[in-house]
mmCIF entry with sequence, helices, sheets and N, C-alpha, C, O atoms, coordinates in Angstrom:
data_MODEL
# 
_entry.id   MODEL 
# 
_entity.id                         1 
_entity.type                       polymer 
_entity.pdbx_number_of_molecules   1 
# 
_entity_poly.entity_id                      1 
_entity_poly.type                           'polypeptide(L)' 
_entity_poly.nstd_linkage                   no 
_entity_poly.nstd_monomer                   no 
_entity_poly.pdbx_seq_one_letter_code       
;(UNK)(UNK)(UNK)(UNK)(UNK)(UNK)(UNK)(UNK)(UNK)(UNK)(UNK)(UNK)(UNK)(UNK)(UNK)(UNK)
(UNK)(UNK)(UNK)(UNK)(UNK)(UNK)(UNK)(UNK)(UNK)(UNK)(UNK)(UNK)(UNK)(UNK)(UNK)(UNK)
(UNK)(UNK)(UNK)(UNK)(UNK)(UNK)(UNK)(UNK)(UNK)(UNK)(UNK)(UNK)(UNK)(UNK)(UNK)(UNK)
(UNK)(UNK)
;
_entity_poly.pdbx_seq_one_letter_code_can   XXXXXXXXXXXXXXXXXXXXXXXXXXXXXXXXXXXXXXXXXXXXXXXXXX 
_entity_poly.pdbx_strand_id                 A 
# 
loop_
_entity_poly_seq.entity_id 
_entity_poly_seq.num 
_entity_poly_seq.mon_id 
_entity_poly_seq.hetero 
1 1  UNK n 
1 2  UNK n 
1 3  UNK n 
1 4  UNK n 
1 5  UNK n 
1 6  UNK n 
1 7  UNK n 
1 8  UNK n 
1 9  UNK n 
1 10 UNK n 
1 11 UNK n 
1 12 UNK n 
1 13 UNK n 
1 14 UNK n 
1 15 UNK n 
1 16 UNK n 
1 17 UNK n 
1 18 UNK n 
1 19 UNK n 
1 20 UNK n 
1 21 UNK n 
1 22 UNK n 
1 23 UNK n 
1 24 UNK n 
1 25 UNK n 
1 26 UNK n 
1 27 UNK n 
1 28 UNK n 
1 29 UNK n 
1 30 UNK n 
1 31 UNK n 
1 32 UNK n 
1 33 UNK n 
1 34 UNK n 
1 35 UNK n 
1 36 UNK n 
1 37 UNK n 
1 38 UNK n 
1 39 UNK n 
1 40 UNK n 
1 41 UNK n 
1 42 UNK n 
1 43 UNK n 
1 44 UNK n 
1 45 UNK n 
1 46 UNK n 
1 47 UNK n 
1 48 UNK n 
1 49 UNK n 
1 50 UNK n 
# 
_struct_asym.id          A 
_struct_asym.entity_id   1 
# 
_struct_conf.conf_type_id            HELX_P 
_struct_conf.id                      HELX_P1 
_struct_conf.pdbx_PDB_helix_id       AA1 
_struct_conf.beg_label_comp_id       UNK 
_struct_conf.beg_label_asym_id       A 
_struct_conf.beg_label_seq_id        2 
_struct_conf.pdbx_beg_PDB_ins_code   ? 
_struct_conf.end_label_comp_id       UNK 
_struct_conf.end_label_asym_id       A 
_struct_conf.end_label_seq_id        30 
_struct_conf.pdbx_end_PDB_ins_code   ? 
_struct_conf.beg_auth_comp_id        UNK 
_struct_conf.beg_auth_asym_id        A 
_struct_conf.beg_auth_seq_id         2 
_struct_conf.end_auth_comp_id        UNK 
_struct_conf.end_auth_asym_id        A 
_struct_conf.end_auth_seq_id         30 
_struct_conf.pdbx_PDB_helix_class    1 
_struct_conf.details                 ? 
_struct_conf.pdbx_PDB_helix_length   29 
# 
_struct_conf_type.id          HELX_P 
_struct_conf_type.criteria    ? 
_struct_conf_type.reference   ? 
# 
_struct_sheet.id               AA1 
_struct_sheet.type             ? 
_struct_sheet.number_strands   2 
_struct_sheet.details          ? 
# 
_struct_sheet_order.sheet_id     AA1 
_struct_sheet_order.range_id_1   1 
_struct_sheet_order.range_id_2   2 
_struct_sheet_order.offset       ? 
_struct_sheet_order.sense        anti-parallel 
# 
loop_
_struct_sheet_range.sheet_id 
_struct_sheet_range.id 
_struct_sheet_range.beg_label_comp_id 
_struct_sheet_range.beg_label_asym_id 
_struct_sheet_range.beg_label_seq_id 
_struct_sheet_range.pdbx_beg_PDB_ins_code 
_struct_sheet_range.end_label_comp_id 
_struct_sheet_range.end_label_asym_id 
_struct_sheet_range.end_label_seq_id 
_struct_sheet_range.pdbx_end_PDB_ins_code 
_struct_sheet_range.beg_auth_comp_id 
_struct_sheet_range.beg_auth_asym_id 
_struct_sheet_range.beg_auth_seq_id 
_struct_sheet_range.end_auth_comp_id 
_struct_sheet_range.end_auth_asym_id 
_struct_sheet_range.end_auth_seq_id 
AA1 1 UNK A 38 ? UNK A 40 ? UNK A 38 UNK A 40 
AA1 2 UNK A 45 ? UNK A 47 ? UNK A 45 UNK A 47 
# 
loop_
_atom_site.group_PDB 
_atom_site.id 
_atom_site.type_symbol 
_atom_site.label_atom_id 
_atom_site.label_alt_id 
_atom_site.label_comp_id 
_atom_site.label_asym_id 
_atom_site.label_entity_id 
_atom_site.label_seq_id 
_atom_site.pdbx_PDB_ins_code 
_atom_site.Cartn_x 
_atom_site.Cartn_y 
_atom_site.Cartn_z 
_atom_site.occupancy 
_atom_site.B_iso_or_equiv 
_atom_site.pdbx_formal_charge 
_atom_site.auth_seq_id 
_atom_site.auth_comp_id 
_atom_site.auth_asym_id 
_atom_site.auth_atom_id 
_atom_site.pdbx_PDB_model_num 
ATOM 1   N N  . UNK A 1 1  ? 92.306  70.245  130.250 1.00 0.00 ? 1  UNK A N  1 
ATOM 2   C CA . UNK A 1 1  ? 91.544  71.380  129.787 1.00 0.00 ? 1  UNK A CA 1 
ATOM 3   C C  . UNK A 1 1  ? 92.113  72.688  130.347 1.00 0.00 ? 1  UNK A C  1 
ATOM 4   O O  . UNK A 1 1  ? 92.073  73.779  129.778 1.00 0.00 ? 1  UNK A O  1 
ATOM 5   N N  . UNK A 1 2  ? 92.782  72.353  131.845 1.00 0.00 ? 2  UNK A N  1 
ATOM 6   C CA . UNK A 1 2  ? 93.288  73.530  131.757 1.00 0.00 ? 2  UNK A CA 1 
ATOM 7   C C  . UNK A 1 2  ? 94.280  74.393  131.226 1.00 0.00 ? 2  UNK A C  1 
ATOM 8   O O  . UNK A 1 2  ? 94.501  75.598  131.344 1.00 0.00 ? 2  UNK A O  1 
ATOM 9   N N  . UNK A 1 3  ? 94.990  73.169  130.416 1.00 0.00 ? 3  UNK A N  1 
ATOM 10  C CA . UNK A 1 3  ? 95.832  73.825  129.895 1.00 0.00 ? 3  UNK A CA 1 
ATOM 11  C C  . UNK A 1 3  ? 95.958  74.639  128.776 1.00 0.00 ? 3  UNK A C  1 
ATOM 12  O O  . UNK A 1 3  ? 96.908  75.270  128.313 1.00 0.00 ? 3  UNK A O  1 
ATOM 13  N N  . UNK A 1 4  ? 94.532  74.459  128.360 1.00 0.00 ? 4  UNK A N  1 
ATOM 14  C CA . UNK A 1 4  ? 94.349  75.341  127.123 1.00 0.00 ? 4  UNK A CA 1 
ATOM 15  C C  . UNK A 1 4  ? 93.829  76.515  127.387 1.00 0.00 ? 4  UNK A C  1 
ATOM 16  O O  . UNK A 1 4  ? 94.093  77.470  126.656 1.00 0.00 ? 4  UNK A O  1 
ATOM 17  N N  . UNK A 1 5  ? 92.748  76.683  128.810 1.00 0.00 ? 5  UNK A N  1 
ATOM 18  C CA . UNK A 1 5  ? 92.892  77.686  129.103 1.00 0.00 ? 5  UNK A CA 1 
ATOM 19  C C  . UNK A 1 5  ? 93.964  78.875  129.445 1.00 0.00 ? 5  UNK A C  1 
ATOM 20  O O  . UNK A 1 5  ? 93.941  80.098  129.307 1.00 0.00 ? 5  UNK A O  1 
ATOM 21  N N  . UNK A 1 6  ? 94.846  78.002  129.919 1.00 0.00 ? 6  UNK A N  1 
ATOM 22  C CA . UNK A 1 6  ? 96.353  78.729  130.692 1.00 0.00 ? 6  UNK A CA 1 
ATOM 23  C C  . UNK A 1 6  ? 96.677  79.523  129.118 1.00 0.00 ? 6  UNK A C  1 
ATOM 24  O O  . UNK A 1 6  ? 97.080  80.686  129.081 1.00 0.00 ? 6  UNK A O  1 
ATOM 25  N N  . UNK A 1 7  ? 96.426  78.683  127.838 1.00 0.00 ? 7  UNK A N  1 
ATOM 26  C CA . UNK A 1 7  ? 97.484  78.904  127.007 1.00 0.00 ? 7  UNK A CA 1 
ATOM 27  C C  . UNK A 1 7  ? 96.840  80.492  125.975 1.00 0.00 ? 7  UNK A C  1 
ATOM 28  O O  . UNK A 1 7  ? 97.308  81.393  125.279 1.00 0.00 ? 7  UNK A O  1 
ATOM 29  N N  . UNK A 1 8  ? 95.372  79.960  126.545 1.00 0.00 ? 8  UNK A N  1 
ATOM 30  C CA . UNK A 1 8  ? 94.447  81.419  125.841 1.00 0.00 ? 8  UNK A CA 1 
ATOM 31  C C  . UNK A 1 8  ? 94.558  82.546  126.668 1.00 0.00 ? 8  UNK A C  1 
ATOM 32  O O  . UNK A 1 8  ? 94.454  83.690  126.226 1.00 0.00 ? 8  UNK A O  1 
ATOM 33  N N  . UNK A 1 9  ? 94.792  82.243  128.013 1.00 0.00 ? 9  UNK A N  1 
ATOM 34  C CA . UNK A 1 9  ? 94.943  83.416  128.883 1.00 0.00 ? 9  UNK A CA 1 
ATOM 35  C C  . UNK A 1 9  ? 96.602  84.443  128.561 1.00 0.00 ? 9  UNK A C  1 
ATOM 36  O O  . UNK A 1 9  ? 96.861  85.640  128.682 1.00 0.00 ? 9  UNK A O  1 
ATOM 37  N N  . UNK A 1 10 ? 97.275  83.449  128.196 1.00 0.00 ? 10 UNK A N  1 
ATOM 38  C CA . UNK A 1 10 ? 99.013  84.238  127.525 1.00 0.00 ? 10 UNK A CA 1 
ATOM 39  C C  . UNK A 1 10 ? 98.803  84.661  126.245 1.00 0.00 ? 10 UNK A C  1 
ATOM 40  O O  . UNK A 1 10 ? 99.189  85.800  125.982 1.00 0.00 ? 10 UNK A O  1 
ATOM 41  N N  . UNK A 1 11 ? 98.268  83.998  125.361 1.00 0.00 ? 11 UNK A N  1 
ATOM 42  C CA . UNK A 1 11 ? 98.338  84.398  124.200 1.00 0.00 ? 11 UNK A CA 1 
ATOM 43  C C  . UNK A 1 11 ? 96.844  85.798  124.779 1.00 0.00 ? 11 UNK A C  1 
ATOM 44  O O  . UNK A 1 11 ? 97.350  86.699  125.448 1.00 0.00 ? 11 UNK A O  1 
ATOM 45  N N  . UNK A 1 12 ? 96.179  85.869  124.690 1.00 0.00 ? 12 UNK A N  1 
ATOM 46  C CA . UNK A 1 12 ? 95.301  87.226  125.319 1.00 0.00 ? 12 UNK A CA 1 
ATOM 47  C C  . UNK A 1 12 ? 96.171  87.949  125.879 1.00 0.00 ? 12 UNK A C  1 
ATOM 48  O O  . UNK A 1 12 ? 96.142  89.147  125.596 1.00 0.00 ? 12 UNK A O  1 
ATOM 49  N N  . UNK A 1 13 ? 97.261  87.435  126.887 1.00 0.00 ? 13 UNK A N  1 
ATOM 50  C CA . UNK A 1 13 ? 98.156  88.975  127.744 1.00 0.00 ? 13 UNK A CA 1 
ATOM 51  C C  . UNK A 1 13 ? 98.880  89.209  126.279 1.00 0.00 ? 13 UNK A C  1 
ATOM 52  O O  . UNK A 1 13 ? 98.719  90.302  125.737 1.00 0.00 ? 13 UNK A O  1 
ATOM 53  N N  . UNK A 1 14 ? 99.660  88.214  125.646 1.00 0.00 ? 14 UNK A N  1 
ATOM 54  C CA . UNK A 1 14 ? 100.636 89.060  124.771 1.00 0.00 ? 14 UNK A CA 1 
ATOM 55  C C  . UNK A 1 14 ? 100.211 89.811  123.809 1.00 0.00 ? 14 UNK A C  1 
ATOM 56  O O  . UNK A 1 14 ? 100.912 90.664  123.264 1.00 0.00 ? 14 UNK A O  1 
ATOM 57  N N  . UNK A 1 15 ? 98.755  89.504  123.448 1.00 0.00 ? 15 UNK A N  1 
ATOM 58  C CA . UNK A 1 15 ? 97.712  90.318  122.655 1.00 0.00 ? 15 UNK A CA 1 
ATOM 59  C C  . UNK A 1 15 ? 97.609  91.716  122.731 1.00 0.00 ? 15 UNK A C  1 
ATOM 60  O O  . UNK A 1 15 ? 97.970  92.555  121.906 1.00 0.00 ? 15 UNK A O  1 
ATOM 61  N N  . UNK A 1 16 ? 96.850  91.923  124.276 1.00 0.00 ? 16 UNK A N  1 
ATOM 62  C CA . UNK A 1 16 ? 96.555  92.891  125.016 1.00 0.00 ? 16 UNK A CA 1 
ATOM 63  C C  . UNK A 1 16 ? 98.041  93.665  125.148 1.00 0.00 ? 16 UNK A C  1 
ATOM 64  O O  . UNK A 1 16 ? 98.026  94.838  124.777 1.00 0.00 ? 16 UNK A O  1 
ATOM 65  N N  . UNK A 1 17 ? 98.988  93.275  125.510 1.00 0.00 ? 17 UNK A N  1 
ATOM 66  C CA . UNK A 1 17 ? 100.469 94.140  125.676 1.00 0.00 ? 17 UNK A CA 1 
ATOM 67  C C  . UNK A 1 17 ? 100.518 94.504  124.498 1.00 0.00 ? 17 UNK A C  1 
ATOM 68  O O  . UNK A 1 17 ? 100.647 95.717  124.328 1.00 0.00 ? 17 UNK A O  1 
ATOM 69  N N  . UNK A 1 18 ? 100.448 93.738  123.442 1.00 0.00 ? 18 UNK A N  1 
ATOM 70  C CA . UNK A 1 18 ? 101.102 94.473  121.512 1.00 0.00 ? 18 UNK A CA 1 
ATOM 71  C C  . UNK A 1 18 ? 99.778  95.315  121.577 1.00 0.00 ? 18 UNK A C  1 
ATOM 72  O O  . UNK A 1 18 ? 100.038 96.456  121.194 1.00 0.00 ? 18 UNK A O  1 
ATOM 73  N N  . UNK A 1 19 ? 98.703  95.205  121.855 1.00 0.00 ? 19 UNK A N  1 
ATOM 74  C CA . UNK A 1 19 ? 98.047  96.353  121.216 1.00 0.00 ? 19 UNK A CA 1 
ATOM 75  C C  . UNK A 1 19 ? 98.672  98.216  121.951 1.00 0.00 ? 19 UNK A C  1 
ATOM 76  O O  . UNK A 1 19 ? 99.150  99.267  121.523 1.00 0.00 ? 19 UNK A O  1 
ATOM 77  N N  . UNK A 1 20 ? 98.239  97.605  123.231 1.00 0.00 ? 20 UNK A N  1 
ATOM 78  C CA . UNK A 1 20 ? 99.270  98.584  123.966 1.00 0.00 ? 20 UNK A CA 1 
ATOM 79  C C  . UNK A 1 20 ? 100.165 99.380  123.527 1.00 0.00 ? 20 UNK A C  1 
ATOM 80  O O  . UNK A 1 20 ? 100.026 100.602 123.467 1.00 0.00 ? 20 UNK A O  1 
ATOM 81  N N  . UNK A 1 21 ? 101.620 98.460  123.025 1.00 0.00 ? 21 UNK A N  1 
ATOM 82  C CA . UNK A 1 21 ? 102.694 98.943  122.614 1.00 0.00 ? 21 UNK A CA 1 
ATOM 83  C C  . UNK A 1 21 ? 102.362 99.806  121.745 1.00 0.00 ? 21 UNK A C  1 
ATOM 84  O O  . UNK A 1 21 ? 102.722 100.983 121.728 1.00 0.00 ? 21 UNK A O  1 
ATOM 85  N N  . UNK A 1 22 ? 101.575 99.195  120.891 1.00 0.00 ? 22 UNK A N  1 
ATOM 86  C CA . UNK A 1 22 ? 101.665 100.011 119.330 1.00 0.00 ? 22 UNK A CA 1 
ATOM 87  C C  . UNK A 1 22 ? 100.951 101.298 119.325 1.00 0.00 ? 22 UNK A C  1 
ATOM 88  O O  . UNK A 1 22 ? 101.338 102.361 118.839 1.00 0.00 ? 22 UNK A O  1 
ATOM 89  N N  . UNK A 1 23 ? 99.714  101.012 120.013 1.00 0.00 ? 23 UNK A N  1 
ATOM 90  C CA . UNK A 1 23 ? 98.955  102.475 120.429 1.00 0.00 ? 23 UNK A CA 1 
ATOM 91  C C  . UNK A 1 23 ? 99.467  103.315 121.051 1.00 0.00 ? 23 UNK A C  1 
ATOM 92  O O  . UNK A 1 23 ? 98.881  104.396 121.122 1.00 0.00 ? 23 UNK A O  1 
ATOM 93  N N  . UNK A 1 24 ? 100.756 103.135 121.738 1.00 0.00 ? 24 UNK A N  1 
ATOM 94  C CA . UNK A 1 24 ? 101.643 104.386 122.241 1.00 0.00 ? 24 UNK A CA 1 
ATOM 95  C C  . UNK A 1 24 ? 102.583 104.460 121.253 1.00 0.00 ? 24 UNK A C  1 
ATOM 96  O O  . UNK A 1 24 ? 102.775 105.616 120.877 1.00 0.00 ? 24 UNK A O  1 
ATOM 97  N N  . UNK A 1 25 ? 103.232 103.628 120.706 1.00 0.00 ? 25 UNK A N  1 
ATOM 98  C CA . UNK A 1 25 ? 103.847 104.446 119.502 1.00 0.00 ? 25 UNK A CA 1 
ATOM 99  C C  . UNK A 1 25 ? 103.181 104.927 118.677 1.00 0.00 ? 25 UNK A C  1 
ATOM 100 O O  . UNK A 1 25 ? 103.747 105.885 118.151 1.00 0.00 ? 25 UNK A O  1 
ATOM 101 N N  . UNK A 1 26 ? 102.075 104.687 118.239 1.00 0.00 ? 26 UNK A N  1 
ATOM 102 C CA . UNK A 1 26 ? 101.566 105.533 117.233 1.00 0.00 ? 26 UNK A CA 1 
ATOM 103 C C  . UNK A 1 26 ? 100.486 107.229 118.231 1.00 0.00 ? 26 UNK A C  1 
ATOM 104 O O  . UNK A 1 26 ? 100.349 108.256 117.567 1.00 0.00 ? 26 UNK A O  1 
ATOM 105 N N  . UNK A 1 27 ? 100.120 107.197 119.161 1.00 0.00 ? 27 UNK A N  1 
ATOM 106 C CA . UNK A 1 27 ? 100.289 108.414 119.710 1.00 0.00 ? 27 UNK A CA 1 
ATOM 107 C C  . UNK A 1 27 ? 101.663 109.312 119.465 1.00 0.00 ? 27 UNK A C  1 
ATOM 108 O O  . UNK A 1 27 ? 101.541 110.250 118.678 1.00 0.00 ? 27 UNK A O  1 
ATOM 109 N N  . UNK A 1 28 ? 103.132 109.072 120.155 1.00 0.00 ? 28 UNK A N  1 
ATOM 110 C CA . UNK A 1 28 ? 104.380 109.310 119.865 1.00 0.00 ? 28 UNK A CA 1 
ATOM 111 C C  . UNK A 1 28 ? 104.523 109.980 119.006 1.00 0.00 ? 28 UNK A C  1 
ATOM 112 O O  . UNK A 1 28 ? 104.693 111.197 118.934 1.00 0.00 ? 28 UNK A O  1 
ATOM 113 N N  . UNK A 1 29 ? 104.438 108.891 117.981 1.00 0.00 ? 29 UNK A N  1 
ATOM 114 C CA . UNK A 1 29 ? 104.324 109.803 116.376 1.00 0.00 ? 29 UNK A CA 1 
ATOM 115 C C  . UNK A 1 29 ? 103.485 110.911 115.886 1.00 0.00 ? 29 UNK A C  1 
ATOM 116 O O  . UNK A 1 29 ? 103.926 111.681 115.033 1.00 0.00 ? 29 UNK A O  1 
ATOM 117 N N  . UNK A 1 30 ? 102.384 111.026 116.341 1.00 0.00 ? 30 UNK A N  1 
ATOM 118 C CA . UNK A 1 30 ? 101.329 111.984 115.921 1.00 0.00 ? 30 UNK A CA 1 
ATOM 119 C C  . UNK A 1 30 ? 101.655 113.269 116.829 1.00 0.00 ? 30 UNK A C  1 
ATOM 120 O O  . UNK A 1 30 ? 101.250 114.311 116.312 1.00 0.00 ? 30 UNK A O  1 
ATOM 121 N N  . UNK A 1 31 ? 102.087 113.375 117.661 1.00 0.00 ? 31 UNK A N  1 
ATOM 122 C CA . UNK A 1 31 ? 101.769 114.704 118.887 1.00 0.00 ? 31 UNK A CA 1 
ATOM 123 C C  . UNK A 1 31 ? 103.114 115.403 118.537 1.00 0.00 ? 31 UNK A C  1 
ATOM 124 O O  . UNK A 1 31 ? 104.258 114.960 118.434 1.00 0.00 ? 31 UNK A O  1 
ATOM 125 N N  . UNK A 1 32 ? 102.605 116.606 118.393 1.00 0.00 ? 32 UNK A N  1 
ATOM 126 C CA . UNK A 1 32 ? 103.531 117.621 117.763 1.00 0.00 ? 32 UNK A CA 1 
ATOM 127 C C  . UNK A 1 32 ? 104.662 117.738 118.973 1.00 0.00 ? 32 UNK A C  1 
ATOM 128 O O  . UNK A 1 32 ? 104.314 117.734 120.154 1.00 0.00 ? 32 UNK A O  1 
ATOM 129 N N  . UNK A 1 33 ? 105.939 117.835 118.597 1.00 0.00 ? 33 UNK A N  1 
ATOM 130 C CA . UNK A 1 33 ? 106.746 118.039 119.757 1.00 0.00 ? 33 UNK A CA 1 
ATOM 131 C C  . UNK A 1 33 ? 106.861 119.593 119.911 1.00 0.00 ? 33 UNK A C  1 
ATOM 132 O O  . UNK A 1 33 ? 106.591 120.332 118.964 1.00 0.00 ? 33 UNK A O  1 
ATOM 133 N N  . UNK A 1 34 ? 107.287 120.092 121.178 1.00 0.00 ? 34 UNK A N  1 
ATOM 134 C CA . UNK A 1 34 ? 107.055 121.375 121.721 1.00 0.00 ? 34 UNK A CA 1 
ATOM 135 C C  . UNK A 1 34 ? 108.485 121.638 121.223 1.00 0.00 ? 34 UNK A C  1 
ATOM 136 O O  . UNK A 1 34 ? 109.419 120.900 120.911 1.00 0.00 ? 34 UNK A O  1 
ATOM 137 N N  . UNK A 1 35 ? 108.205 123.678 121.289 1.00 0.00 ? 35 UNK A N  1 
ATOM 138 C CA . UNK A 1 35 ? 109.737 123.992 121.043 1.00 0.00 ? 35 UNK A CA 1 
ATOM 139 C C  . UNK A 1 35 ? 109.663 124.331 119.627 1.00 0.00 ? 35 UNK A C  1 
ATOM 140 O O  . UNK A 1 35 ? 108.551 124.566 119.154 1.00 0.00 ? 35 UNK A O  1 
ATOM 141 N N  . UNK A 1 36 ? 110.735 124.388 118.864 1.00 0.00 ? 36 UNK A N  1 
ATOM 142 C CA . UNK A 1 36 ? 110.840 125.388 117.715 1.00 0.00 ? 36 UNK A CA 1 
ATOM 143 C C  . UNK A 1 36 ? 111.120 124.210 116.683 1.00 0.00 ? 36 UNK A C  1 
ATOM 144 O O  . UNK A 1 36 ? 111.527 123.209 117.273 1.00 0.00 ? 36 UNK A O  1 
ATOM 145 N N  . UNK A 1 37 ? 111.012 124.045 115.251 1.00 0.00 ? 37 UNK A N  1 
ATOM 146 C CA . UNK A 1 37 ? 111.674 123.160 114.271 1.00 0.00 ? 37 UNK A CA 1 
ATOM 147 C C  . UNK A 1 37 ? 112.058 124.340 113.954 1.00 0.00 ? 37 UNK A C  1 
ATOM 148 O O  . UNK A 1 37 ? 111.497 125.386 114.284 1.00 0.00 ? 37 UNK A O  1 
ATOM 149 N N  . UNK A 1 38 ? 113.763 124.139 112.809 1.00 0.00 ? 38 UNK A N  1 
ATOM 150 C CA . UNK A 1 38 ? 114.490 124.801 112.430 1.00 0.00 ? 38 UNK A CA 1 
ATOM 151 C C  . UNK A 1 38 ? 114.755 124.030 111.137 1.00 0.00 ? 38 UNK A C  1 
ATOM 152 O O  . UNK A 1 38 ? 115.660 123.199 111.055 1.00 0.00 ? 38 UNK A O  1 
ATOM 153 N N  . UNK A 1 39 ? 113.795 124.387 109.962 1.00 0.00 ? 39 UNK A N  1 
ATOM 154 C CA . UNK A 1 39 ? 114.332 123.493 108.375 1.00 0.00 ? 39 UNK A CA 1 
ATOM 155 C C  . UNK A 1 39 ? 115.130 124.697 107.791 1.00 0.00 ? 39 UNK A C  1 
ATOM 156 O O  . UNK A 1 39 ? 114.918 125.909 107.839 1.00 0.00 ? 39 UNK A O  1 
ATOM 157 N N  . UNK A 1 40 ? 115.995 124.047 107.297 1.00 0.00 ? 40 UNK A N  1 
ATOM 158 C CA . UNK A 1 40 ? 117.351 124.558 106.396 1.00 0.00 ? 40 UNK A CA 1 
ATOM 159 C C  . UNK A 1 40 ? 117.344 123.890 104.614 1.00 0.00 ? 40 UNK A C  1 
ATOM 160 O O  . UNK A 1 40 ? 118.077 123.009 104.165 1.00 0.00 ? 40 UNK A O  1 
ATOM 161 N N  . UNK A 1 41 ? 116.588 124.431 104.110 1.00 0.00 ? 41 UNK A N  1 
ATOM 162 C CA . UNK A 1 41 ? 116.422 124.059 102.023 1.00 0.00 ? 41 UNK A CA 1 
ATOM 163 C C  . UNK A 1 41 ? 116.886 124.776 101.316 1.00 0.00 ? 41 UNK A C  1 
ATOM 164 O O  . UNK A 1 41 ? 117.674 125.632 101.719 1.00 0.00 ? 41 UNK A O  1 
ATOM 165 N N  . UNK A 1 42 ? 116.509 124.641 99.917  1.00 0.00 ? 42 UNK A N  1 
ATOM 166 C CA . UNK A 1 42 ? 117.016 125.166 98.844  1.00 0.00 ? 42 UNK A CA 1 
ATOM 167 C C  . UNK A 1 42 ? 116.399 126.695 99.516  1.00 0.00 ? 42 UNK A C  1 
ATOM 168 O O  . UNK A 1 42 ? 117.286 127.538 99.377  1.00 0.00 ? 42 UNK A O  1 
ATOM 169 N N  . UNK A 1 43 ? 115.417 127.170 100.054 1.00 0.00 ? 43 UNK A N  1 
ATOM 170 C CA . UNK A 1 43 ? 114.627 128.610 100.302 1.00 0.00 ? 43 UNK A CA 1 
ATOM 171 C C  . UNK A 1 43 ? 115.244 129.071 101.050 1.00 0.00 ? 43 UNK A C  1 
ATOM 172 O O  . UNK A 1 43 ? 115.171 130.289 100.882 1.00 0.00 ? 43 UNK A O  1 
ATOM 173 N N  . UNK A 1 44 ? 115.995 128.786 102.014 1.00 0.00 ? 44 UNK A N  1 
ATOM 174 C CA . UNK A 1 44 ? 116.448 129.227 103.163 1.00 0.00 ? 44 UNK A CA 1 
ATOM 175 C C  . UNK A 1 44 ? 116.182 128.399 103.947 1.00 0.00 ? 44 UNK A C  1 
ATOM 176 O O  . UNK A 1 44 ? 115.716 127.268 103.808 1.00 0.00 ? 44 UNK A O  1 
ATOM 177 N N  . UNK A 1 45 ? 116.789 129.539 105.687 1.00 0.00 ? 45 UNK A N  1 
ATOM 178 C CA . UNK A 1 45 ? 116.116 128.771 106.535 1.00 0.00 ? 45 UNK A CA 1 
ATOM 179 C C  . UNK A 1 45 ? 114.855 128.976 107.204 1.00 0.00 ? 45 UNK A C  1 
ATOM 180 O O  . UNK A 1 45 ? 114.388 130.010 106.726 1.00 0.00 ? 45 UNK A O  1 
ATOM 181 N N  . UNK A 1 46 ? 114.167 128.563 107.966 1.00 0.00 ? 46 UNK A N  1 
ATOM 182 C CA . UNK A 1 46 ? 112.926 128.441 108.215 1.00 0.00 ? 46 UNK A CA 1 
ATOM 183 C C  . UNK A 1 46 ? 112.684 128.500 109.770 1.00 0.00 ? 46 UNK A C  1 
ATOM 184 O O  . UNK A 1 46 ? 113.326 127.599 110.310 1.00 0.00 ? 46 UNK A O  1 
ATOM 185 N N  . UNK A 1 47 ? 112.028 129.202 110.601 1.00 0.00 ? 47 UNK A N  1 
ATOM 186 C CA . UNK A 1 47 ? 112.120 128.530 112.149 1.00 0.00 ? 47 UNK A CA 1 
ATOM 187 C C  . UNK A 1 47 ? 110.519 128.528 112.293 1.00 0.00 ? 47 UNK A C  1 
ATOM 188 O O  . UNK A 1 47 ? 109.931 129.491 111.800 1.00 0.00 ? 47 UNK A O  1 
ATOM 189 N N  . UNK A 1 48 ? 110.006 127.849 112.723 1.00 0.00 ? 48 UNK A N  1 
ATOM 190 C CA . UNK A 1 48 ? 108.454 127.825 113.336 1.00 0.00 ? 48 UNK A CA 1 
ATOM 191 C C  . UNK A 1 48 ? 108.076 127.188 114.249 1.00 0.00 ? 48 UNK A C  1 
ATOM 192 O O  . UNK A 1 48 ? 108.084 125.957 114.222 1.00 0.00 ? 48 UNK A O  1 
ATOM 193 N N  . UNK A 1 49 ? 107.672 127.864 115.233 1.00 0.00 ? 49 UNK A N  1 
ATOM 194 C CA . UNK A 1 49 ? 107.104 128.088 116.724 1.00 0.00 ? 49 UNK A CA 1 
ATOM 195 C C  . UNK A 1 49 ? 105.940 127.064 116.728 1.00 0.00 ? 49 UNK A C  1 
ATOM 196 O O  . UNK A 1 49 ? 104.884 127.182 116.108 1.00 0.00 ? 49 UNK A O  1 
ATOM 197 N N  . UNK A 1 50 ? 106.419 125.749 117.763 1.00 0.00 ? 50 UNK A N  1 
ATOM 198 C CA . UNK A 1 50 ? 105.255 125.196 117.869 1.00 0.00 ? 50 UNK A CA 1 
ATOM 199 C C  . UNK A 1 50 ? 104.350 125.526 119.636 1.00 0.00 ? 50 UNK A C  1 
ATOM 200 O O  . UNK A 1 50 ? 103.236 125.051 119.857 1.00 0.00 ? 50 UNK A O  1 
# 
């Protein structure tokens, strides 16, 4: 029996770690980076101050 516990307790850590992971990459992605973007299009170019 204990071994099924052992085996729910890993599969729960590797659970708990992927949720982790992903919730910091998807923070990452969302948070505006500091500093200037510089787009270059058909309009020109563009600079805007974040």
């Amino acid at each position: 029996m204990s071994d099924h516990r052992n085996i729910l307790y890993f599969l729960l850590g590797i659970l708990t770690a992927a949720v982790v992971v992903l919730g910091y990459n998807f923070y990452q992605s969302k948070k505006q980076p500091d500093g200037f973007q510089i787009n270059v299009g058909p309009n020109g170019v563009k600079i805007e101050g974040k």
